[in-house]
PDB file as gemmi writes it, atoms N, CA and C in Angstrom:
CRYST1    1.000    1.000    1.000  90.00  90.00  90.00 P 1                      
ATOM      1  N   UNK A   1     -17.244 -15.084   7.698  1.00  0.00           N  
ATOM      2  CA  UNK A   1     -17.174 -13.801   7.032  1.00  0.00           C  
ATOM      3  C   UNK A   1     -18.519 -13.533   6.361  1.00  0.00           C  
ATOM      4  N   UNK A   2     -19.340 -12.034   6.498  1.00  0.00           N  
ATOM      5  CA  UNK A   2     -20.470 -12.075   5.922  1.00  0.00           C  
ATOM      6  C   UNK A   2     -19.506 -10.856   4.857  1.00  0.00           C  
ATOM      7  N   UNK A   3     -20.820 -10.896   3.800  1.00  0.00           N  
ATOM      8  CA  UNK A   3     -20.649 -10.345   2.745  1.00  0.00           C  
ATOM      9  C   UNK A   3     -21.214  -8.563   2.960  1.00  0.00           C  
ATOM     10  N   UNK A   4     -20.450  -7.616   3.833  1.00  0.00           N  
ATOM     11  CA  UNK A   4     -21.073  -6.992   3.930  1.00  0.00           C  
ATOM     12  C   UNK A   4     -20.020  -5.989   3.165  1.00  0.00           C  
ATOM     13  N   UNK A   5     -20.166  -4.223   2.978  1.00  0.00           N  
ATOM     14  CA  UNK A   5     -19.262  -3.820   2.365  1.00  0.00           C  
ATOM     15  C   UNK A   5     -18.347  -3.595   2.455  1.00  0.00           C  
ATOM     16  N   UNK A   6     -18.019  -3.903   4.060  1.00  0.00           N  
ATOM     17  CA  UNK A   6     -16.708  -3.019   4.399  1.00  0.00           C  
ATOM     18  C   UNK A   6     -15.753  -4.328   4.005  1.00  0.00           C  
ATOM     19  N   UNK A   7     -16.298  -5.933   4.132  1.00  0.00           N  
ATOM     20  CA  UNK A   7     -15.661  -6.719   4.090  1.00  0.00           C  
ATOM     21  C   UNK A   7     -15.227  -7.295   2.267  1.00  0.00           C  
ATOM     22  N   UNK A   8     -16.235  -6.366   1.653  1.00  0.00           N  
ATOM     23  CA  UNK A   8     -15.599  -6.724   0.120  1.00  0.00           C  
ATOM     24  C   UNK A   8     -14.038  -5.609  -0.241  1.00  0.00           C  
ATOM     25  N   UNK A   9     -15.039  -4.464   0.617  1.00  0.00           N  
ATOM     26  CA  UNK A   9     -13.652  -3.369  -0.168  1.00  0.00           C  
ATOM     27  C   UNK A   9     -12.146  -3.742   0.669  1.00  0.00           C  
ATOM     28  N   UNK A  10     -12.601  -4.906   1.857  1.00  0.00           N  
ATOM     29  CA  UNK A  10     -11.266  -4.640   2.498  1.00  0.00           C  
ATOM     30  C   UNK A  10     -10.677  -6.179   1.490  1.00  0.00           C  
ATOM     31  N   UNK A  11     -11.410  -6.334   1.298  1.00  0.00           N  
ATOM     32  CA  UNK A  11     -10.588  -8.205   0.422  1.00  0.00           C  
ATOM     33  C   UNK A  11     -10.035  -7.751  -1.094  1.00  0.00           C  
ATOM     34  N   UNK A  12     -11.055  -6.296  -1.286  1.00  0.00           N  
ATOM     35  CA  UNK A  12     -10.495  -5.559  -2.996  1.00  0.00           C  
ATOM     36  C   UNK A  12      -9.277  -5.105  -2.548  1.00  0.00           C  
ATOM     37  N   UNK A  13      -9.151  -4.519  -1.359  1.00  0.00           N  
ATOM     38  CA  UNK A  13      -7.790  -3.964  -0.744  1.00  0.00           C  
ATOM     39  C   UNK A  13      -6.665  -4.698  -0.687  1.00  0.00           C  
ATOM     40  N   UNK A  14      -6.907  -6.039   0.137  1.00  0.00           N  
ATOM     41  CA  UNK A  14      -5.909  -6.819  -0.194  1.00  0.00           C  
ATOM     42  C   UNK A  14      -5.544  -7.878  -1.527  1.00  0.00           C  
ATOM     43  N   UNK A  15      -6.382  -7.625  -2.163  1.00  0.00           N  
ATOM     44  CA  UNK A  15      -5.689  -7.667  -3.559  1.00  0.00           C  
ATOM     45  C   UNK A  15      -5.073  -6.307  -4.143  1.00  0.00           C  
ATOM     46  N   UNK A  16      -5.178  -5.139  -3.849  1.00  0.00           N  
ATOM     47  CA  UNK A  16      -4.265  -3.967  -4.938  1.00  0.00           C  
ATOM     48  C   UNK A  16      -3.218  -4.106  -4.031  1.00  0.00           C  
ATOM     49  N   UNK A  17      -3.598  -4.593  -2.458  1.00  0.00           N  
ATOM     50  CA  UNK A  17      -1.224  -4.651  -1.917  1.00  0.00           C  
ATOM     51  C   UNK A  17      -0.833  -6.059  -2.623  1.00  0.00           C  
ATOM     52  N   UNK A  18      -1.435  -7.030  -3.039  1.00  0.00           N  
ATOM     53  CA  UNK A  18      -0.686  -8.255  -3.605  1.00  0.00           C  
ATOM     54  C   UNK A  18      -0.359  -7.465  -5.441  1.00  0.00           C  
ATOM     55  N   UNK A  19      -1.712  -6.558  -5.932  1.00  0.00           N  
ATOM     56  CA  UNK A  19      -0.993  -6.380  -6.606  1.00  0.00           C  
ATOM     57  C   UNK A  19       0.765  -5.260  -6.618  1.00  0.00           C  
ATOM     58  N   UNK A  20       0.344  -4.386  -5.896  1.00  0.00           N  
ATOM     59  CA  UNK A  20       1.302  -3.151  -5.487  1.00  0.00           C  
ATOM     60  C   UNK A  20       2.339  -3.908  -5.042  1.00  0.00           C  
ATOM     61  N   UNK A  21       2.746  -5.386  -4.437  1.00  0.00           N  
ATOM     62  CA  UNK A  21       3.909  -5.972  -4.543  1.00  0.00           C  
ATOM     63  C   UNK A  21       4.624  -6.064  -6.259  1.00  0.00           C  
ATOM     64  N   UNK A  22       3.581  -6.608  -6.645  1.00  0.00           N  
ATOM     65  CA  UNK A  22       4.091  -7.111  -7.699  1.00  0.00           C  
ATOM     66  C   UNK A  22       4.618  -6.325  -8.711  1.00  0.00           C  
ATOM     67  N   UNK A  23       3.040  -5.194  -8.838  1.00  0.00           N  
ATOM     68  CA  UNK A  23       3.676  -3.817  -9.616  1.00  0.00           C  
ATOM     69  C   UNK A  23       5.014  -3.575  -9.586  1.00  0.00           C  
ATOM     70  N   UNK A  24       5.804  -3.617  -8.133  1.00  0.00           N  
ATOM     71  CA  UNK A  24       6.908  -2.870  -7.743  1.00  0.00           C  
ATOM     72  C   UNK A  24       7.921  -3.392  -8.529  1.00  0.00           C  
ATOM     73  N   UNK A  25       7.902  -4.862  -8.625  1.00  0.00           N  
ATOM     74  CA  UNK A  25       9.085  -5.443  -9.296  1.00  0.00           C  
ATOM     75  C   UNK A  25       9.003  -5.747 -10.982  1.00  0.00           C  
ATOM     76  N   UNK A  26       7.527  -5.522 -11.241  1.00  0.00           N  
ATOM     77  CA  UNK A  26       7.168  -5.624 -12.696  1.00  0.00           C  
ATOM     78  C   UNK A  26       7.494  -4.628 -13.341  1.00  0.00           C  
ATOM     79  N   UNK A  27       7.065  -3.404 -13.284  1.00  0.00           N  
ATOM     80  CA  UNK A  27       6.161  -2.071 -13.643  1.00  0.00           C  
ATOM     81  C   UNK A  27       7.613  -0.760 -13.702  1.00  0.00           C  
ATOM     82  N   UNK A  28       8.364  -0.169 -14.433  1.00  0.00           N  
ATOM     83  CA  UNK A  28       9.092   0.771 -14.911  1.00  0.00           C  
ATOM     84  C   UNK A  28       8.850   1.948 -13.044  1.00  0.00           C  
ATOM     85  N   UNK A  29      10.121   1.828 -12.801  1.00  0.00           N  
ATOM     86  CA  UNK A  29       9.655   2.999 -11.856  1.00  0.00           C  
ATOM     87  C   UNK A  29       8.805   4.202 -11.613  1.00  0.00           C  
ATOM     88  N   UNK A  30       8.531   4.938 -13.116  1.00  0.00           N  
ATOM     89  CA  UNK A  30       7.807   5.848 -13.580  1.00  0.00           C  
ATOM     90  C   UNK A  30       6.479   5.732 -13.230  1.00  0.00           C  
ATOM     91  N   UNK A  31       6.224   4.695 -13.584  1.00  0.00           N  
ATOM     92  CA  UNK A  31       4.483   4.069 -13.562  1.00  0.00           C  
ATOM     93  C   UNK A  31       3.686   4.628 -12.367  1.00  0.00           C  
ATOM     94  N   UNK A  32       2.129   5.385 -12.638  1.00  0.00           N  
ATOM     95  CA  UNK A  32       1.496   5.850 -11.973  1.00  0.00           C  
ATOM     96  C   UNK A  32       0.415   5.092 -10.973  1.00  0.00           C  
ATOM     97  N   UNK A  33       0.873   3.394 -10.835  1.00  0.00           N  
ATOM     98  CA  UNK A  33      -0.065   2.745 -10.515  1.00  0.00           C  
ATOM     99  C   UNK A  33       0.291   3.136  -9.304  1.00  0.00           C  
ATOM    100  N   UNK A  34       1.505   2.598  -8.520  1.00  0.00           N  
ATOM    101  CA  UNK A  34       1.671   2.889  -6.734  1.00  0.00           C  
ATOM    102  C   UNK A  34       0.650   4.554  -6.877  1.00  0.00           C  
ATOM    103  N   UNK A  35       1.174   5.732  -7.199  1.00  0.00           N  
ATOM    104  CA  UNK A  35       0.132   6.846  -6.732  1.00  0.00           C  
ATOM    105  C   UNK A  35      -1.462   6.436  -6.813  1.00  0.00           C  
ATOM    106  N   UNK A  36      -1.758   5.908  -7.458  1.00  0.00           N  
ATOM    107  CA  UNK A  36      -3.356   5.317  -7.968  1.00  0.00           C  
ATOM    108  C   UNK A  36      -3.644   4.645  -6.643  1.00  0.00           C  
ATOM    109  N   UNK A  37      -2.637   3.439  -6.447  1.00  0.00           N  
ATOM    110  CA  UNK A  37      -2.785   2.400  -4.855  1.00  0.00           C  
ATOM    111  C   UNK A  37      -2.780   3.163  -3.649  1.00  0.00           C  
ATOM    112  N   UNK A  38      -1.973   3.950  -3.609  1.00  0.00           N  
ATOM    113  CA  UNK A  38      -1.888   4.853  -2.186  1.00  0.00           C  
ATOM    114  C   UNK A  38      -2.740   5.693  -2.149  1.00  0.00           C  
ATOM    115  N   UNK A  39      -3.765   6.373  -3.175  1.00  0.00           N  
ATOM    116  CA  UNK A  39      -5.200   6.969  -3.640  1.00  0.00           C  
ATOM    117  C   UNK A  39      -6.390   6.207  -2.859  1.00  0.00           C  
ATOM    118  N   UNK A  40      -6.003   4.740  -2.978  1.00  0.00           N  
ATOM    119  CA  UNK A  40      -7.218   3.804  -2.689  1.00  0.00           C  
ATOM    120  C   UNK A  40      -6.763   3.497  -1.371  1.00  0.00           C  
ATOM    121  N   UNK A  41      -5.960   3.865  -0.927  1.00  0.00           N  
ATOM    122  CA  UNK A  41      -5.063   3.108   0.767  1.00  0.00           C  
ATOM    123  C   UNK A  41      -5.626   4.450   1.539  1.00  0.00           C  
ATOM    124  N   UNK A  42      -4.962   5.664   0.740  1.00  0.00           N  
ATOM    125  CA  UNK A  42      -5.760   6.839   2.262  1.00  0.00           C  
ATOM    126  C   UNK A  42      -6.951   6.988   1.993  1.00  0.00           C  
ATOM    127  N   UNK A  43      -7.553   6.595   0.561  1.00  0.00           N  
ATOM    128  CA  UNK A  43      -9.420   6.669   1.122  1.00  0.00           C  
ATOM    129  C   UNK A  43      -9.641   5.435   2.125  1.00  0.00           C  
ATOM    130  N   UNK A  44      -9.141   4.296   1.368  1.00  0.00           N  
ATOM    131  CA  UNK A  44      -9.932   3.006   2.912  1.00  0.00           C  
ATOM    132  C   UNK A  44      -9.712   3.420   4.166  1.00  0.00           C  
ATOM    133  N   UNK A  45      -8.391   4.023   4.717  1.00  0.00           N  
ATOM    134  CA  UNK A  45      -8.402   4.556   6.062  1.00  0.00           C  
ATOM    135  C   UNK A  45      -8.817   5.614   6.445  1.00  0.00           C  
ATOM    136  N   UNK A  46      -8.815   6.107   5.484  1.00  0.00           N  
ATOM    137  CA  UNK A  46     -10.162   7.564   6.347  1.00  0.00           C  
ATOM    138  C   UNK A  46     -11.735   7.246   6.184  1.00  0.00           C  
ATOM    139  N   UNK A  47     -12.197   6.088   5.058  1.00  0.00           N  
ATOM    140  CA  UNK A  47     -13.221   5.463   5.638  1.00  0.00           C  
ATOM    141  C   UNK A  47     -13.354   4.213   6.773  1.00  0.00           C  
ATOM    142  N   UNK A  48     -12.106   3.733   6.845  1.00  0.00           N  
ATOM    143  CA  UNK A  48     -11.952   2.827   7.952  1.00  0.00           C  
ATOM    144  C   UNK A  48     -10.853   3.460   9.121  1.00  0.00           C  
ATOM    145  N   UNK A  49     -10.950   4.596  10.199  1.00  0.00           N  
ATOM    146  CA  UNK A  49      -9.537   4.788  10.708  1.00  0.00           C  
ATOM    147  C   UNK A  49      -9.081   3.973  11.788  1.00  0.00           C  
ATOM    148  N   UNK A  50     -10.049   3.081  12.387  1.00  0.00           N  
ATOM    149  CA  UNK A  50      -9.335   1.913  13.141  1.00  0.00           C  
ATOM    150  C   UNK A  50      -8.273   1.440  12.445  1.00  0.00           C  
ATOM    151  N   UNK A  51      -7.816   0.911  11.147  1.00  0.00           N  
ATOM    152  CA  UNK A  51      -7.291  -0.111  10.744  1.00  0.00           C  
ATOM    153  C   UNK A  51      -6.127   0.388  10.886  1.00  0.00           C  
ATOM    154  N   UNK A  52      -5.257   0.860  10.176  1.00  0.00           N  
ATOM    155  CA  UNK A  52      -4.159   1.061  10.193  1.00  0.00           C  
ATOM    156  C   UNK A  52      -3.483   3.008  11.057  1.00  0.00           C  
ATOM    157  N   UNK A  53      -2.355   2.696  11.578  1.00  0.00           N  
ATOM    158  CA  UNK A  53      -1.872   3.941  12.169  1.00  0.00           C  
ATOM    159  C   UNK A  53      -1.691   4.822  10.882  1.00  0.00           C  
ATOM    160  N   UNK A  54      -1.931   6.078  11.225  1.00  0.00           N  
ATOM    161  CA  UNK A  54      -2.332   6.858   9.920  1.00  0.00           C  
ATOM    162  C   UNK A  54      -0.463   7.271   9.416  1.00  0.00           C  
ATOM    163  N   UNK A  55       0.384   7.407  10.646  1.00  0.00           N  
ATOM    164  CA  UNK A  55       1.603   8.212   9.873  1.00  0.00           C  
ATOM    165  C   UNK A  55       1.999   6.738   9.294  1.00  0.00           C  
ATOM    166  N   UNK A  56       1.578   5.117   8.884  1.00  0.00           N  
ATOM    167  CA  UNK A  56       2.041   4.906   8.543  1.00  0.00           C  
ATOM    168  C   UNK A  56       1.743   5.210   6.986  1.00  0.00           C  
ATOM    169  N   UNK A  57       0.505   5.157   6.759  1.00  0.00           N  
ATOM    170  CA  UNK A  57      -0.232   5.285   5.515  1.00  0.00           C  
ATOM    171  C   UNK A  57       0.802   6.166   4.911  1.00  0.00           C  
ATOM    172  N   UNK A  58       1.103   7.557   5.831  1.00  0.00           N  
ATOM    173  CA  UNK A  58       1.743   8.432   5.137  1.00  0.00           C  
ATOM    174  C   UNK A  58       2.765   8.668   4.560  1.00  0.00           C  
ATOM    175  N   UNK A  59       3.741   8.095   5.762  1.00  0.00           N  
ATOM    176  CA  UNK A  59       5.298   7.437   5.027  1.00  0.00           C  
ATOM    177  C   UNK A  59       5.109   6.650   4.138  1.00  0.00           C  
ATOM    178  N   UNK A  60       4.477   6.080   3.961  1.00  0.00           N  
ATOM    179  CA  UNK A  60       4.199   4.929   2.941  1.00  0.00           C  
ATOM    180  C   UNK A  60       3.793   5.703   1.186  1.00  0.00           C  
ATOM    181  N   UNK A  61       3.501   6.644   1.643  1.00  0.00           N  
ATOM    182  CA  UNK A  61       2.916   7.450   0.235  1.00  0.00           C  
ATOM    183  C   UNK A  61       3.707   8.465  -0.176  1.00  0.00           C  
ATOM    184  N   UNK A  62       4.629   8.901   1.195  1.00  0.00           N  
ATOM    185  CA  UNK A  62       5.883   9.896   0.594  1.00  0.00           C  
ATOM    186  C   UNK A  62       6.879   8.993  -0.012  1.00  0.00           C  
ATOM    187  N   UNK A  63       7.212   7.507   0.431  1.00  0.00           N  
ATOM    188  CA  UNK A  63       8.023   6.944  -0.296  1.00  0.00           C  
ATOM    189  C   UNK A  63       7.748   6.460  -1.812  1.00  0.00           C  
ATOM    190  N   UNK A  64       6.463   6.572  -2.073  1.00  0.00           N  
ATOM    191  CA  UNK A  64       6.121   6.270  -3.126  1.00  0.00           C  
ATOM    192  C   UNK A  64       6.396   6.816  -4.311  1.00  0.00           C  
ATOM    193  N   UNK A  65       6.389   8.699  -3.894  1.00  0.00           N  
ATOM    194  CA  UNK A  65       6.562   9.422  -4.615  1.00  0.00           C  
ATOM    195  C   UNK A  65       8.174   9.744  -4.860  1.00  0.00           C  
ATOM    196  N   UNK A  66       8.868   9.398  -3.533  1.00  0.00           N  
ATOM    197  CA  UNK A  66       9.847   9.367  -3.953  1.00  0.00           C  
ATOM    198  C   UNK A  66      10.468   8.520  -5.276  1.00  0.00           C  
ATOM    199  N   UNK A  67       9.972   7.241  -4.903  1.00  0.00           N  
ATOM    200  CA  UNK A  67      10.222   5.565  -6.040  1.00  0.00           C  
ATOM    201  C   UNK A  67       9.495   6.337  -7.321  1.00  0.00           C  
ATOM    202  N   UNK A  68       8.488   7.376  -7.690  1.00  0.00           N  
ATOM    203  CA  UNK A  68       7.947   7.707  -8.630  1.00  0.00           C  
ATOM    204  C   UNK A  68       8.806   8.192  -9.244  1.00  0.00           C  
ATOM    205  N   UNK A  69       9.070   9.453  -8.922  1.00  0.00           N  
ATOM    206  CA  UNK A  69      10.174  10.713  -9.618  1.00  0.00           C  
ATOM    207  C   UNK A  69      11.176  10.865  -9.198  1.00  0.00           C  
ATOM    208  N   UNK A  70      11.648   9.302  -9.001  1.00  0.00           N  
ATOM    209  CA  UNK A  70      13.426   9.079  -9.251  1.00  0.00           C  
ATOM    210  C   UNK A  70      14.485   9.754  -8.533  1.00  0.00           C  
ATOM    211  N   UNK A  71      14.083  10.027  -7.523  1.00  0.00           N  
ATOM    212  CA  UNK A  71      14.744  11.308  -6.557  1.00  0.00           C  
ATOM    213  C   UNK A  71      16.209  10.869  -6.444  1.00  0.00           C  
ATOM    214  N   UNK A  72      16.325   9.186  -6.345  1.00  0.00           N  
ATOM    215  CA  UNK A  72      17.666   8.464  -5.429  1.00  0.00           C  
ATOM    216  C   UNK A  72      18.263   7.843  -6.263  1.00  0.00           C  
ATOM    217  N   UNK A  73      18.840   7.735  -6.356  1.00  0.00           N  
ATOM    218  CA  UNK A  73      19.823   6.608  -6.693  1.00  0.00           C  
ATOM    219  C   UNK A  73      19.970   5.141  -6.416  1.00  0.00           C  
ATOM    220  N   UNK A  74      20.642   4.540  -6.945  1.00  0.00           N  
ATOM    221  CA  UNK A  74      20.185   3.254  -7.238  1.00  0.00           C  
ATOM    222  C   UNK A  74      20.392   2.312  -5.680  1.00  0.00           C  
ATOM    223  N   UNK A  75      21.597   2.635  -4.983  1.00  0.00           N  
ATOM    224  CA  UNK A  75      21.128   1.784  -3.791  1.00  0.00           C  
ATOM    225  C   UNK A  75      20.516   2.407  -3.194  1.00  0.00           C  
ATOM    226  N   UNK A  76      19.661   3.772  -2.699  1.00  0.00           N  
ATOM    227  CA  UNK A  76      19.121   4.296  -2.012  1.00  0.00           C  
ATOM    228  C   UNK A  76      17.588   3.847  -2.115  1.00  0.00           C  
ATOM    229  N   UNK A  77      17.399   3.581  -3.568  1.00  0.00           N  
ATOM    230  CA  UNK A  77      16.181   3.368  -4.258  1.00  0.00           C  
ATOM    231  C   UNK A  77      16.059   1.794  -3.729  1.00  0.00           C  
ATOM    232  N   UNK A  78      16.805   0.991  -3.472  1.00  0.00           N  
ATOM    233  CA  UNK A  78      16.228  -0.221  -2.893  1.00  0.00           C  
ATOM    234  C   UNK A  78      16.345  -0.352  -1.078  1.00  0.00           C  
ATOM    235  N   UNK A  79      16.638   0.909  -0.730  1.00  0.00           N  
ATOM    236  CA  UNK A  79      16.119   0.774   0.537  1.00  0.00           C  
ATOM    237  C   UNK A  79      15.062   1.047   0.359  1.00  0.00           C  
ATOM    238  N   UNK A  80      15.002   2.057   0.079  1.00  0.00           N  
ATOM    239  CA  UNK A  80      13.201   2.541   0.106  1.00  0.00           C  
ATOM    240  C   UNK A  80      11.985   1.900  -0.532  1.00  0.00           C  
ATOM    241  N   UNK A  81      12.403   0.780  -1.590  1.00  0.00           N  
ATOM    242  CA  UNK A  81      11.897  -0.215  -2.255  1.00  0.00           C  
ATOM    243  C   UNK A  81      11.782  -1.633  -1.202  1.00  0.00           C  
ATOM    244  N   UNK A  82      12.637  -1.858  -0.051  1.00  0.00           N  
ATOM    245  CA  UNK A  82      12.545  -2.776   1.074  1.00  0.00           C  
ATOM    246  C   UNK A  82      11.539  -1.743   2.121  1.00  0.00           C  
ATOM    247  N   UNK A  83      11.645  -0.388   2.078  1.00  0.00           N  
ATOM    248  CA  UNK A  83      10.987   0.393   3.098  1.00  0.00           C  
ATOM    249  C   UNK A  83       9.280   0.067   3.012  1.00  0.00           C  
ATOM    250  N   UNK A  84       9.161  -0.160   1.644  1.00  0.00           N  
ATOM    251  CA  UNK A  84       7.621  -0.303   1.156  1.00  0.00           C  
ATOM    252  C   UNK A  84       7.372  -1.183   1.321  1.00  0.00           C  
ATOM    253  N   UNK A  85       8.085  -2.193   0.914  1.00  0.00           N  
ATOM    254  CA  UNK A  85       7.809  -3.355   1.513  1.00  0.00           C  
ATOM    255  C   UNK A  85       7.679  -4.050   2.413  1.00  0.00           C  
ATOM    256  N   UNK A  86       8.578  -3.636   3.673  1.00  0.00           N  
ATOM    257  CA  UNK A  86       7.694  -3.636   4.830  1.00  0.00           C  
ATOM    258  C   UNK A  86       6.356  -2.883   5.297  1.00  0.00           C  
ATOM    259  N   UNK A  87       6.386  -1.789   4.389  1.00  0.00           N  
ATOM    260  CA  UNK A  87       4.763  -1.280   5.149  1.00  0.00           C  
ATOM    261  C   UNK A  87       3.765  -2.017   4.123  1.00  0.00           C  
ATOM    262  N   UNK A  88       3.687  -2.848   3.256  1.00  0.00           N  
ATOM    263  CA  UNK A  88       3.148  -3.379   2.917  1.00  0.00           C  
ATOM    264  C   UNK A  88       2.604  -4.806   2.870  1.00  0.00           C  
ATOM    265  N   UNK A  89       3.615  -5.400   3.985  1.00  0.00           N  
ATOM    266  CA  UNK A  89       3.585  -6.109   4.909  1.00  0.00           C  
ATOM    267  C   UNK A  89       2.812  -6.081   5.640  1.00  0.00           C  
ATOM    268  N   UNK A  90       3.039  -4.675   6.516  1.00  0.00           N  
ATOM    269  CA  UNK A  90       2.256  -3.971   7.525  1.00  0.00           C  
ATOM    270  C   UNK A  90       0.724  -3.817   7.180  1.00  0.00           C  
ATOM    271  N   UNK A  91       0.638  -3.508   5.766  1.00  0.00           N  
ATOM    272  CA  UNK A  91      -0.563  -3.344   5.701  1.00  0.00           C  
ATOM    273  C   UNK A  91      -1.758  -4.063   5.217  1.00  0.00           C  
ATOM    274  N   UNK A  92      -0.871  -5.324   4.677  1.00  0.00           N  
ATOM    275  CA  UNK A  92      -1.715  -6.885   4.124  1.00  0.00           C  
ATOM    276  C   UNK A  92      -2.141  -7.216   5.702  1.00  0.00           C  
ATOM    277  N   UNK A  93      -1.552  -7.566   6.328  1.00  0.00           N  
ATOM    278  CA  UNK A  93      -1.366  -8.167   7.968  1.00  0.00           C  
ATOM    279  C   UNK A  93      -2.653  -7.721   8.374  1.00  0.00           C  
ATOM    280  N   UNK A  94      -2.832  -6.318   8.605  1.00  0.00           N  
ATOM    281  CA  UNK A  94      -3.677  -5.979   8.982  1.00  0.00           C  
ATOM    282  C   UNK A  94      -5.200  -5.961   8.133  1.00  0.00           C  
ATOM    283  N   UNK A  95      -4.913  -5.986   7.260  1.00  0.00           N  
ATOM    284  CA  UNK A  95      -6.436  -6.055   6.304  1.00  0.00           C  
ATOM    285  C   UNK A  95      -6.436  -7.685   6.106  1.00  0.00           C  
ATOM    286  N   UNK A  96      -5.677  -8.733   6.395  1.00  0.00           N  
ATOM    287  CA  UNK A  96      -6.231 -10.029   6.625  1.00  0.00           C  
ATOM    288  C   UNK A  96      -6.453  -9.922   8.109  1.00  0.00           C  
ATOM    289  N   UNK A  97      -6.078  -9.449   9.047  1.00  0.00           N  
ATOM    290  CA  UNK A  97      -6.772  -9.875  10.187  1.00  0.00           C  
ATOM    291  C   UNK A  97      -7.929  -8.768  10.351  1.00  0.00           C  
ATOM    292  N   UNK A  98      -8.159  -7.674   9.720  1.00  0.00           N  
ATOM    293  CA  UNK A  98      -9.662  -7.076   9.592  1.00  0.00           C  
ATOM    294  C   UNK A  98     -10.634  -7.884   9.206  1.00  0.00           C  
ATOM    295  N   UNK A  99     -10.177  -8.718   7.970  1.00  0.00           N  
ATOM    296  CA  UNK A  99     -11.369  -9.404   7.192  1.00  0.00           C  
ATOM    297  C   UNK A  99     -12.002 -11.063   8.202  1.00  0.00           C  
ATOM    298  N   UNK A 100     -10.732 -11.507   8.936  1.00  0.00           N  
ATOM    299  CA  UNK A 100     -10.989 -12.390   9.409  1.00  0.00           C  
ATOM    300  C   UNK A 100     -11.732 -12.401  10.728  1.00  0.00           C  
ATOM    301  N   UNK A 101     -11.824 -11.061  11.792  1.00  0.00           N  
ATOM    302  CA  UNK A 101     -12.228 -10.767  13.086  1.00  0.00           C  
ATOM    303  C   UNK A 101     -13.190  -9.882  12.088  1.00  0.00           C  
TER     304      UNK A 101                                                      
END                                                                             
């Protein structure tokens, strides 16, 4: 791995999804950090658009807002709380195998 920029902002990246896991289960549903993370997720892919498929970015940021302003109800709210979590899955996966190739 050389130290070049795309390879720092993508290793800063995969630290805000380790944090944006954690947020999820720490952090009051209210909390403006996920909008802040998904801020920094569609800039890296529109400065990087190889990396990730873009409608996922997107579902990924409408669910966010949903988990923001409380739209659902309480079991609905942990599908969509497993929904993120798989695209965040989706999207560590891929920014460790960016950083590593």
């Amino acid at each position: 791995m050389r130290y070049a920029a795309n390879n720092v902002t993508t290793f800063v990246m995969i630290l805000l999804v380790i944090g944006q896991v954690a947020a999820r289960f720490k952090c009051e549903p209210g909390s403006n950090w996920p909008l802040v993370f998904y801020g920094f997720l569609l800039a890296y892919s529109q400065a990087n658009p190889d990396v990730f498929f873009f409608y996922y970015v997107a579902a990924a940021t409408v669910v966010a807002w949903f988990l923001r302003y409380e739209f659902l109800g309480k079991h609905l709210r942990w599908a969509f709380v497993a929904a993120e979590m798989i695209g965040l899955a989706y999207f560590g996966s891929r920014l460790i195998e960016v950083l590593i190739i």
